[in-house]
N, C-alpha and C positions, 0 to 999 in steps of 0.2 A: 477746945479753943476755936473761936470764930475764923472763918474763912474772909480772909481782904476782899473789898467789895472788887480788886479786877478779879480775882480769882474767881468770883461769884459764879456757879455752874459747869464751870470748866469741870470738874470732875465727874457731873452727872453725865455730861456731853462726850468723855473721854470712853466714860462707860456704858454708856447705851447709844452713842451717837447722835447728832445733832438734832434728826426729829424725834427718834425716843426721848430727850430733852424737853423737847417741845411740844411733845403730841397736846398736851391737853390747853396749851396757849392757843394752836393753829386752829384746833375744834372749837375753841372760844372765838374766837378771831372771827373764824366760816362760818358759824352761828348766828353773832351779830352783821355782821353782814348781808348775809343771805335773807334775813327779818329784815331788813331795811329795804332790798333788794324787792322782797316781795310785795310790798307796801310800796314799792316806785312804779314799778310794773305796770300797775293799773293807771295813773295819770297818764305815763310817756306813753305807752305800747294799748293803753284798752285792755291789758289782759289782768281781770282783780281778781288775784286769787288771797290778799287781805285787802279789805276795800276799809279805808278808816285812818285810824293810828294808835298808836300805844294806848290811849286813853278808850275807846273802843274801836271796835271793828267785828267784821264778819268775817267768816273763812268760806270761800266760794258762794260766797251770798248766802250762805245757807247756816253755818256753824255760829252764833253770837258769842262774843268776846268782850268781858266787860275790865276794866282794871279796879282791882277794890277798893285802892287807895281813891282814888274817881270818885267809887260809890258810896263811901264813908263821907267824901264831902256833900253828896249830894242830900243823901240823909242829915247830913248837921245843917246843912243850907234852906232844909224842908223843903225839896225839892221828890215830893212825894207820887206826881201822874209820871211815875218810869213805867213803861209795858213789864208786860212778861219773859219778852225776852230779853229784858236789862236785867232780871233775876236768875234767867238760867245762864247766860254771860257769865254773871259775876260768878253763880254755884259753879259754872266748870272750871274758871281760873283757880278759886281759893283752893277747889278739891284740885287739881294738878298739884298745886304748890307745898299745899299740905304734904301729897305724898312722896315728890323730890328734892324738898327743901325750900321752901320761901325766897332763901337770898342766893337761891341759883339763878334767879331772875337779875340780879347786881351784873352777876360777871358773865351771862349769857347771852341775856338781853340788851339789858341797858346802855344805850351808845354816849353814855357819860364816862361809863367803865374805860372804853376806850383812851380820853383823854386823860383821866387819873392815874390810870397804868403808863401812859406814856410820862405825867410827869414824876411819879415814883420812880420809876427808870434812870429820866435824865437827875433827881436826886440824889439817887444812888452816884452816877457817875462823877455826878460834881462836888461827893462828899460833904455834902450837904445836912446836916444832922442836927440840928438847932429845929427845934420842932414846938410850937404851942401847945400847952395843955389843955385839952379841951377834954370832958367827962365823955364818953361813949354812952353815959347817957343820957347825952343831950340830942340827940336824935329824936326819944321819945317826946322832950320837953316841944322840941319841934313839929312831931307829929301831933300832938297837942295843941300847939298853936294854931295849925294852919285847921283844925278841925272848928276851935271856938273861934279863930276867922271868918269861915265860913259859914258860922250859926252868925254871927252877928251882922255882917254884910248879905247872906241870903244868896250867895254866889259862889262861884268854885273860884276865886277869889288868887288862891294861890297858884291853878294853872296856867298866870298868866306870866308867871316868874318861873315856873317849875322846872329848873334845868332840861330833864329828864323831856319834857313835851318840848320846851326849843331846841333844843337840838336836834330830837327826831321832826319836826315841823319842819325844820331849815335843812336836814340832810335830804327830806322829800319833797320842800314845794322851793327851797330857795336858800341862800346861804346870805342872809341880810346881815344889815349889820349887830339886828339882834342874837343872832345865832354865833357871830363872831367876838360879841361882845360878853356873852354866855360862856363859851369857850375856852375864851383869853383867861373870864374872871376866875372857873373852877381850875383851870389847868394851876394858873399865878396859885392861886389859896392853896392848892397840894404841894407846890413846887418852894412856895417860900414860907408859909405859913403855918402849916402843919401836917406833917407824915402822916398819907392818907387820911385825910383831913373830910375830905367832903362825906366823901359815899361809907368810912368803919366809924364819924363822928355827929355827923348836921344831919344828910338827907332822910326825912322821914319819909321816905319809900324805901328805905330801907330798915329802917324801923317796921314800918309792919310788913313788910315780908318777914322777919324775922320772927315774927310771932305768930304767922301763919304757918309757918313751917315748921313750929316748933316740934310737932307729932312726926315728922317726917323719914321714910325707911331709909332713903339712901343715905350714906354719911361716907366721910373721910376715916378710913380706921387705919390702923398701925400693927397691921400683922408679925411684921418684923422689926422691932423696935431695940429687940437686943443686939442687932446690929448698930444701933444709932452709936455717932462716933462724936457728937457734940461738935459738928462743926458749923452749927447755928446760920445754915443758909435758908433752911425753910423758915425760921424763925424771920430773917430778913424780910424776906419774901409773901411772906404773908401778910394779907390788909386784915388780920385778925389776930395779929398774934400770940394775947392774950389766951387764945382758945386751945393752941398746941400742949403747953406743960401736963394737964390734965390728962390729953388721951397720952402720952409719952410714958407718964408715970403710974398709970393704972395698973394693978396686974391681971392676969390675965383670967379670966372668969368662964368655965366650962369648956374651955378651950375652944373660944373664939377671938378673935381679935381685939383690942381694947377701941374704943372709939372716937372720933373728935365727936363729943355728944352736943357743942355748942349749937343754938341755933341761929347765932349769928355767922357760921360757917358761908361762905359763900359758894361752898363744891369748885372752885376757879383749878382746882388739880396743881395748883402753884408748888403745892407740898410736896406732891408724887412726881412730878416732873425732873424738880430741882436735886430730889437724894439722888446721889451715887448708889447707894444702899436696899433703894426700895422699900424700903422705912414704910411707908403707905398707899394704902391705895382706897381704889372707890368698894363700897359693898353695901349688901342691902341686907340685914338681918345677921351681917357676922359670916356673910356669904361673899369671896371677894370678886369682882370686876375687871381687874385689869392688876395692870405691872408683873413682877417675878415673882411677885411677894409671894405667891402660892407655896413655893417650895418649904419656908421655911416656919411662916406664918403662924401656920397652926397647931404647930409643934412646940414652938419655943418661945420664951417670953422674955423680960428682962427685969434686970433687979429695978429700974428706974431709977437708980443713984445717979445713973450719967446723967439726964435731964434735969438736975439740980439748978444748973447753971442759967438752964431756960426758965425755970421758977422763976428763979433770983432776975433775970432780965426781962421778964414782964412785969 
């Protein structure tokens, strides 16, 4: 049976206490933050220890940093005299990504996250549940567009709308009224238009991270699963929901943990957070990471009949 959205965490929170609850919202949180932080540094203070922005940068002057999505338009735009080290840039991004997960960049990075997660939140609160259809895979039809955009105008054409770049533009040089007007419009679009609407359905930055990390070792997995008690809050909870039924209902192979195998995952730990149970957690190769789950994890499995209900509600 689902959990009432007030109820919503109360149980994880009764049982691991309010930061075990939250551990992996606060590391997200600290994360984007401290990226932005370090990216301010250098204008206010002189001290660039990332001199740039999300779209490129250096790391102590020394490290290049390229964004792929960036590089993809520049190659569609025939924008071909980039140096060499606009190619080792990009080679270290994609290979990080690759090996962590592509759309851990969503809920680590990206200071759009922020604002989407806040207005899921006051959704939830305001019982709010009338939500647009829109395909998940229209992301790519997106990422699409803004490619043969760019081939036809000859310009990075869309970073001049690009959520993702106003935002971190206006949270570093200014908070104009484009950056507020950016804000208002993604926050309104999740809030009234459709359940995480932007960043699990439109934003094709998100789209291709999802398919660069599709190889990716760490993942969400479900050590303990035969404890799941079907009280469908991670289900809630999740800007991917689609993705849980699968590692839920797998069984158990070599005795290791079954896995969220998707790679539209965005590791944001909203799953492991939110059970009471410890239902999941982080691992790299069926190797686990964090939570309780260890005790029981590798042991035990479950028939996966309880997860039916989460089928049936994606």
């Amino acid at each position: 049976m689902a959990t009432p959205i007030e109820q919503l965490g109360q149980d994880a929170i009764a049982a691991k206490g309010w930061l075990g609850a939250h551990k992996w919202f606060i590391l997200r949180r600290l994360s984007q933050v401290a990226i932005i932080a370090l990216f301010s540094i250098g204008p206010i203070g002189g001290v660039w220890v990332l001199k740039g922005n999300l779209a490129g940068s250096w790391v102590l002057d020394t490290v290049p940093l390229v964004e792929p999505f960036v590089f993809l338009q520049m190659l569609a735009a025939g924008m071909f005299g980039f140096l060499t080290t606009t190619l080792i840039g990009v080679a270290i991004v994609v290979a990080f990504y690759a090996l962590v997960g592509g759309r851990i960049y969503c809920a680590w990075v990206c200071p759009v996250n922020i604002i989407t997660d806040a207005a899921a939140w006051v959704r939830r609160r305001l019982g709010i549940s009338q939500s647009a259809k829109i395909s998940p895979q229209t992301r790519y039809w997106m990422l699409a567009a803004v490619l043969v955009l760019a081939l036809l105008t000859g310009q990075l054409a869309y970073e001049l709308v690009n959520p993702v770049a106003v935002v971190h533009r206006g949270l570093i040089f200014g908070m104009g009224a484009g950056f507020w007007g950016m804000v208002a419009g993604i926050f309104l679009f999740d809030l009234l238009v459709a359940r995480h609407g932007w960043c699990s359905h439109v934003c094709p930055m998100g789209a291709m991270y999802s398919l660069i990390g599709a190889p990716a070792a760490l993942k969400v997995t479900s050590p303990n699963r035969a404890k799941c008690d079907d009280c469908m809050e991670c289900f809630e909870v999740c800007p991917e929901p689609k993705i849980l039924p699968a590692a839920l209902k797998q069984g158990m192979k070599r005795g290791l943990p079954a896995l969220v195998d998707s790679s539209l995952c965005t590791r944001c730990g909203r799953c492991i957070d939110i059970c009471s149970k410890d239902v999941f957690a982080f691992g790299v190769g069926g190797v686990l990471l964090s939570g309780r789950a260890h005790e029981e994890g590798a042991r035990k499995g479950a028939s996966g009949e309880k997860v039916e209900s989460l089928k049936k509600a994606s």
